[in-house]
MIKENU-66452 format. One record per residue (C-alpha): residue number from 1; x, y, z. Coordinates in nm, 3 decimals. Layout:
> seq  x  y  z
> NUM  X  Y  Z
...
This chain:
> seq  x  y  z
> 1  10.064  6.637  13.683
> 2  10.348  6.873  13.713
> 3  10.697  6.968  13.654
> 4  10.971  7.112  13.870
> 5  11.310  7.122  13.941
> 6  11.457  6.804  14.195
> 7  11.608  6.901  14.544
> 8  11.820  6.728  14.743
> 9  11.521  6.544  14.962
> 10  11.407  6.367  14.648
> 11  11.730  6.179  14.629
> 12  11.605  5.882  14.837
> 13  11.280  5.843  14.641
> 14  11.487  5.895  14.293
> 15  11.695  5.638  14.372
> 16  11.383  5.429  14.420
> 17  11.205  5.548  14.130
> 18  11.505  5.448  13.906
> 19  11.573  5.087  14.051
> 20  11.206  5.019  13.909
> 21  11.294  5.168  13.538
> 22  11.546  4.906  13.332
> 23  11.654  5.101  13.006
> 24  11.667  4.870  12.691
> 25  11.445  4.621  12.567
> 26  11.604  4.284  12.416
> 27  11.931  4.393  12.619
> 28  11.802  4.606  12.961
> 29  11.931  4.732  13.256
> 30  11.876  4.913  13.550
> 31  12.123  5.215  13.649
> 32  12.088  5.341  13.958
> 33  12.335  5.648  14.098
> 34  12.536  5.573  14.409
> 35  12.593  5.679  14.642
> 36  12.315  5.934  14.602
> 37  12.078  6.028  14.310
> 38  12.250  6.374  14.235
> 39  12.602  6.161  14.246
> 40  12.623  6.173  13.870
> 41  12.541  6.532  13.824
> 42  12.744  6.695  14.076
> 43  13.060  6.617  13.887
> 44  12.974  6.919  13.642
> 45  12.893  7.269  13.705
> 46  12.582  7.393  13.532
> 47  12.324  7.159  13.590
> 48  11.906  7.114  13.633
> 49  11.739  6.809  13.753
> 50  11.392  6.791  13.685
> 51  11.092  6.579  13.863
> 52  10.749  6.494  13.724
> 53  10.523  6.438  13.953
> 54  10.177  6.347  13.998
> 55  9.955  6.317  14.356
> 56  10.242  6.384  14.557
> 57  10.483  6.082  14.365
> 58  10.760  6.143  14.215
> 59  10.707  6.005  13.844
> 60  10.978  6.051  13.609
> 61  11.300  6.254  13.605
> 62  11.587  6.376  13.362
> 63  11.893  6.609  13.367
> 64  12.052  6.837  13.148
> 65  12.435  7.000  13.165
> 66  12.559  7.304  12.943
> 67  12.956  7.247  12.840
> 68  13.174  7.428  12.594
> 69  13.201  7.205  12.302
> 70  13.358  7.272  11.911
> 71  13.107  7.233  11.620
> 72  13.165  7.293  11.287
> 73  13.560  7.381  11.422
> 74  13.353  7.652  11.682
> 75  13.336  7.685  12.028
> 76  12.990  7.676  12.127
> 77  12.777  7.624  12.443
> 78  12.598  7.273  12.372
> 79  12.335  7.094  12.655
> 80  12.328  6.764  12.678
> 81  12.037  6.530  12.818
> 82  12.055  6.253  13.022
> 83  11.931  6.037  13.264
> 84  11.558  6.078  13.134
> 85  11.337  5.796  13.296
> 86  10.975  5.766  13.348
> 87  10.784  5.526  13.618
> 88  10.634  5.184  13.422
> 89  10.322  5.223  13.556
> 90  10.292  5.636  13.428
> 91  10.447  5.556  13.089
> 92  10.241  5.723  12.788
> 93  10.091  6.024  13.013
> 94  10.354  6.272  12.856
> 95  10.562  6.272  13.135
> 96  10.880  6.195  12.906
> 97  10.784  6.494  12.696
> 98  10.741  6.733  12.967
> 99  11.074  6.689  13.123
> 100  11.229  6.694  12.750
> 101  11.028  7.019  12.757
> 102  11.181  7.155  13.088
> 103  11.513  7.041  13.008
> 104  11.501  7.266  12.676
> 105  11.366  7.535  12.847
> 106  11.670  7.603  13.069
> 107  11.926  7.495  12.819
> 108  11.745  7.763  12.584
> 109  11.780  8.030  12.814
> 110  12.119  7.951  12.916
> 111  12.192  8.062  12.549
> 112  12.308  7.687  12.433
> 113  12.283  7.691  12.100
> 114  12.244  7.295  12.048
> 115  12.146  6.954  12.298
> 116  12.232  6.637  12.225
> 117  12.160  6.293  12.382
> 118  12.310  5.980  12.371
> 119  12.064  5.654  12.388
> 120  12.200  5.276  12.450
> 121  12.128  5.072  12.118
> 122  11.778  4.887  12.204
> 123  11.661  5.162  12.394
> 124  11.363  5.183  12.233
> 125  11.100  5.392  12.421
> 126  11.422  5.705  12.456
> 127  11.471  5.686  12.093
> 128  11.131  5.787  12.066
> 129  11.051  6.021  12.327
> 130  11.366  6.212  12.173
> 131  11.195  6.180  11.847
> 132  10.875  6.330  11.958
> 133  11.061  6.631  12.078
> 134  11.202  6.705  11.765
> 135  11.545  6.504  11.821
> 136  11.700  6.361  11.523
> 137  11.946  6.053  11.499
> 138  12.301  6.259  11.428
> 139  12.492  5.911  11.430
> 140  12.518  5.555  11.581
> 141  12.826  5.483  11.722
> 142  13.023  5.147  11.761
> 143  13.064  5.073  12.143
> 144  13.296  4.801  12.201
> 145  13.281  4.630  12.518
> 146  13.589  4.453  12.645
> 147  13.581  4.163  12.879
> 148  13.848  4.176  13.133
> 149  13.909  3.804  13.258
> 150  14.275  3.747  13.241
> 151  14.612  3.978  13.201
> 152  14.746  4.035  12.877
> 153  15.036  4.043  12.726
> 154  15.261  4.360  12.740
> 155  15.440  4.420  12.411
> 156  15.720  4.700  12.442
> 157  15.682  4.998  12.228
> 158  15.812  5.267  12.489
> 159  15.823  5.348  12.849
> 160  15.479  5.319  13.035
> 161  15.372  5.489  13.322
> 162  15.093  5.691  13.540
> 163  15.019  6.018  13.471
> 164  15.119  6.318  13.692
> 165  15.065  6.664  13.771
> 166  15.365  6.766  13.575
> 167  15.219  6.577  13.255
> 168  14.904  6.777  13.193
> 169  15.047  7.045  12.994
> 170  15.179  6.807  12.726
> 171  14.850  6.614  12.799
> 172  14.651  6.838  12.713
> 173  14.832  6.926  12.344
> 174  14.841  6.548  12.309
> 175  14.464  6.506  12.342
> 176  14.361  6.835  12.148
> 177  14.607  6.727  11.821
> 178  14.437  6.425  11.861
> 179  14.086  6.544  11.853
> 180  14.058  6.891  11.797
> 181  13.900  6.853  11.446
> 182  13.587  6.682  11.610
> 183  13.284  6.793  11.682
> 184  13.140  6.778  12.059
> 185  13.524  6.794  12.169
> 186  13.615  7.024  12.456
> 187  13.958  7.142  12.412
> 188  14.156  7.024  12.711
> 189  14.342  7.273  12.933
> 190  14.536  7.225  13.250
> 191  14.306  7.359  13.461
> 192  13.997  7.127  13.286
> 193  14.187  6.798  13.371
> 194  14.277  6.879  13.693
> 195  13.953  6.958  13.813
> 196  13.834  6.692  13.613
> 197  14.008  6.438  13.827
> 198  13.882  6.627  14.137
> 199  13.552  6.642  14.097
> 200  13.457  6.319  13.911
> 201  13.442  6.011  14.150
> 202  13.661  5.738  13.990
> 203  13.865  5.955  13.770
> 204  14.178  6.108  13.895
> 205  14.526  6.188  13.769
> 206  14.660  5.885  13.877
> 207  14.406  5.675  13.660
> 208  14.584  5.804  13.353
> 209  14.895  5.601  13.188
> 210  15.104  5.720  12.937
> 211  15.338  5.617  12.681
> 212  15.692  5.784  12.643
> 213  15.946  5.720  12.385
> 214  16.246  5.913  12.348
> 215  16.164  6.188  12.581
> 216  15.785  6.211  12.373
> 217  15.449  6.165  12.497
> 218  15.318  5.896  12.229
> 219  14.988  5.771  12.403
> 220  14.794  5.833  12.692
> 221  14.476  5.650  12.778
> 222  14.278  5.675  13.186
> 223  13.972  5.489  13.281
> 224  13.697  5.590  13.497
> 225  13.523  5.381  13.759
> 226  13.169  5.410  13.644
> 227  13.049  5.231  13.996
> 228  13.207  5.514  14.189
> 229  12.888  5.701  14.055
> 230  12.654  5.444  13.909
> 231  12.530  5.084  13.924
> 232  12.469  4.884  13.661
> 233  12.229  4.559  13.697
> 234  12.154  4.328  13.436
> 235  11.793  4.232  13.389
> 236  11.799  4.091  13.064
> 237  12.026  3.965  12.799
> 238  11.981  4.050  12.387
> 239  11.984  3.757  12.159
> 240  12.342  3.889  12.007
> 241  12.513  3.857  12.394
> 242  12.329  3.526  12.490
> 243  12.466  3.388  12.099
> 244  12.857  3.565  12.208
> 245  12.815  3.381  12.564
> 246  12.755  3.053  12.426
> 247  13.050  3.089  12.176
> 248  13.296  3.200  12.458
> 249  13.167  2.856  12.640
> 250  13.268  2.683  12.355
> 251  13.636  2.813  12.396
> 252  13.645  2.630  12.751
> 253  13.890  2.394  12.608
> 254  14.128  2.573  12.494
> 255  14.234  2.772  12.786
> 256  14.072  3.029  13.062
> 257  13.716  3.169  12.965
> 258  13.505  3.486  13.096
> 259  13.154  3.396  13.268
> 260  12.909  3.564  13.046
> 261  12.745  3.840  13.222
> 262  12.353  3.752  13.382
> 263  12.051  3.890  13.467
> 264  12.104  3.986  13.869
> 265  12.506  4.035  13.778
> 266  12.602  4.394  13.900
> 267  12.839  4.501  13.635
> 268  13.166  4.616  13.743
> 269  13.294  4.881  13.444
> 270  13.518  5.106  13.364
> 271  13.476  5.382  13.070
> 272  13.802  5.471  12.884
> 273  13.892  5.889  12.920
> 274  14.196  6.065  12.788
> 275  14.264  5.871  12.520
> 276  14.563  6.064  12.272
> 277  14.772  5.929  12.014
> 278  15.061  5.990  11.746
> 279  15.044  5.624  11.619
> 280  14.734  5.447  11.754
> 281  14.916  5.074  11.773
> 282  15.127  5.231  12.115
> 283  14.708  5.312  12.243
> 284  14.649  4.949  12.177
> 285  14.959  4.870  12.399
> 286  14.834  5.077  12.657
> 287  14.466  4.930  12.688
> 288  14.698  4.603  12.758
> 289  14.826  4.835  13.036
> 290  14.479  4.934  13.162
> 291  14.323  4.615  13.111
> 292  14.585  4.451  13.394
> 293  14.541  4.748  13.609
> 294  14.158  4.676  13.643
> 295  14.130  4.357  13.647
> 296  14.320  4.376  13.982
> 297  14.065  4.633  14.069
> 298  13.778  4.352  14.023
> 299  13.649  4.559  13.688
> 300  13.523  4.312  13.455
> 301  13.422  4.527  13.137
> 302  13.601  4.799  12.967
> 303  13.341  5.046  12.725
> 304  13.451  5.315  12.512
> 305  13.259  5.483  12.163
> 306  13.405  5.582  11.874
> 307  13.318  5.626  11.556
> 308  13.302  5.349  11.253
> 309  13.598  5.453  11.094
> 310  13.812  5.523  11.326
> 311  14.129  5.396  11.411
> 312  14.027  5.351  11.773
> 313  13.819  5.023  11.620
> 314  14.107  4.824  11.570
> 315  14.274  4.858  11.942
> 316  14.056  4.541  12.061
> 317  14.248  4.298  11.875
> 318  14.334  4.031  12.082
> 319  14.047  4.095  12.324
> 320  13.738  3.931  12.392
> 321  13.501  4.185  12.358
> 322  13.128  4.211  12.301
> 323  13.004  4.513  12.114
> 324  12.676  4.717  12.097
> 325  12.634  5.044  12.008
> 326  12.558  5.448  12.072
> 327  12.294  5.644  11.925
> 328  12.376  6.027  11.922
> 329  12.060  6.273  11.874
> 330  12.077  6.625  11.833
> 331  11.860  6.901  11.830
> 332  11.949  7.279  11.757
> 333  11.829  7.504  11.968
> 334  11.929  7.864  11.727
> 335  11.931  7.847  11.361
> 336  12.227  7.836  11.186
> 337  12.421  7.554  11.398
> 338  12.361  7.229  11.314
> 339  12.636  6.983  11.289
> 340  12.836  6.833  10.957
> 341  12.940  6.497  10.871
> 342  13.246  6.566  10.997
> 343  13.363  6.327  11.303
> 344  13.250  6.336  11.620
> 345  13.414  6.298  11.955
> 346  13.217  6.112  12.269
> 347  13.416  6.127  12.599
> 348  13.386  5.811  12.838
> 349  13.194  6.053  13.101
> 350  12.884  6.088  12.867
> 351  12.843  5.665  12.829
């Protein structure tokens, strides 16, 4: 068995390989990039993608990006790993280990100074390959999952609108007073956002809407197509969504209902991005906004994570929404950096 670093002719057989690896146990699915296996990591710029392999097959894989991010009110260089999947049939061979390894490796001699990881609630056999490599649990994260079935009402607390070129200078203030006291935030610039919506399938300028009032940018909030890069398929359902499914059935007579997702569904989602605020009631006005928008796109679930406290958990009301959550593991890779209990920031591109 060995390790090295994916090329572009692998794509076919990663693509492969991954269809064959559902993530999760009581809740599992399969993701599977689209339209090619490096889809998902070309949207950043410092990247590795890393193979095991044994007799010629391809047998596992995971990825790693470096990004600026603030900890501890800092900007450092952070890694994060992702996409970490090992065949069924190769599972407890070390293969999960060894690309952790690899992954370290280059993030370490990039000079990133911590990685962190973000693991789907249930995703049992991650949580402890991170373990094993010396990851701990930093904090679990509420992800609530809206169901878009039907439009919603608009409420008027200011002028609403999409986002454009001329905006991203006040966007950018907007979203860094909003965050900038959270760790694993990027401070937005100009030039971030718009190649942001460049490079990142799904995600462009025109996916962001805004609330004005009185000449003032109150709110923004954009979405990003996740199946512009990804897709999601449903192979199993936990106890807690099969329980929410049967008590959305039970609302049948009082008005319209969602279908409860099941196994076979391909999930059509969007992740919410850019999300600012002075007063966090006009962001709840605007996921009203973004929920019509994407429901005429044919998206039928809305995800974002935040963190138990926040405001940001109270912007569902009114929605029917099934939640899970996000487990964040870190691991520093220098001494001296090693994150508070201060809050945390998790854009929509890392779920």
């Amino acid at each position: 068995m060995h390790i090295r670093e994916a090329t572009s002719a692998d794509s076919a057989e990663l693509v492969a390989l991954q269809s064959r690896c559902p993530q999760g146990t009581s809740f599992s699915v399969t993701l599977v990039n689209s339209p090619h296996f490096f889809t998902r990591v070309d949207i950043h710029d410092d990247y590795r993608v890393y193979v095991a392999c044994e007799d010629n097959r391809i047998t596992g894989s995971a990825a790693c990006v470096i990004r600026d991010a603030l900890i501890n009110g800092k900007a450092e260089k952070v890694g994060r790993v992702f996409q970490l999947f090992v065949d069924p049939v190769y599972r407890g061979k070390g293969f999960a280990g060894m690309l952790l390894a690899a992954c370290q490796e280059y993030l370490e001699a990039s000079e990133a100074w911590l990685a962190y990881a973000i693991v789907m609630q249930g995703n049992t056999p991650s949580m402890h390959s991170l373990e094993r490599q010396g990851y701990i649990r930093h904090r679990t994260l509420p992800m609530p999952g809206i169901v878009v079935f039907r439009d919603m009402d608009l409420p008027y607390r200011g002028s609403v609108r999409r986002a454009t070129i001329d905006d991203l200078p006040a966007l950018a203030d907007l979203l860094n007073s909003t965050w900038g006291s959270c760790d694993f935030y990027e401070p937005s610039t100009v030039a971030g956002l718009v190649k942001m919506s460049e490079r990142v399938p799904g995600l462009g300028i025109n996916n962001i809407f805004l609330m004005t009032r009185d000449g003032q940018m109150r709110a923004s909030m954009g979405f990003w197509e996740m199946g512009k890069v990804m897709q999601m398929t449903v192979k199993s359902l936990s106890f807690k969504m099969l329980a929410a499914g049967a008590a959305i059935g039970a609302m049948r007579l009082f008005g319209p209902v969602p279908r409860p997702p099941r196994p076979g569904d391909v999930l059509h989602q969007a992740s919410l991005t850019h999300m600012g605020y002075i007063d966090v009631e006009d962001l709840s006005v605007l996921l009203r906004h973004v929920n019509n928008h994407v429901r005429a796109m044919g998206i039928g679930q809305i995800f974002y994570a935040c963190e138990k406290s926040s405001p940001l958990t109270g912007i569902t009301r009114g929605f029917v929404h099934i939640d899970s959550a996000m487990h964040l593991y870190i691991k520093p890779l220098r001494p001296g950096l090693n994150p508070g209990g201060g809050p945390v920031y998790i854009t929509g591109l890392d779920l």
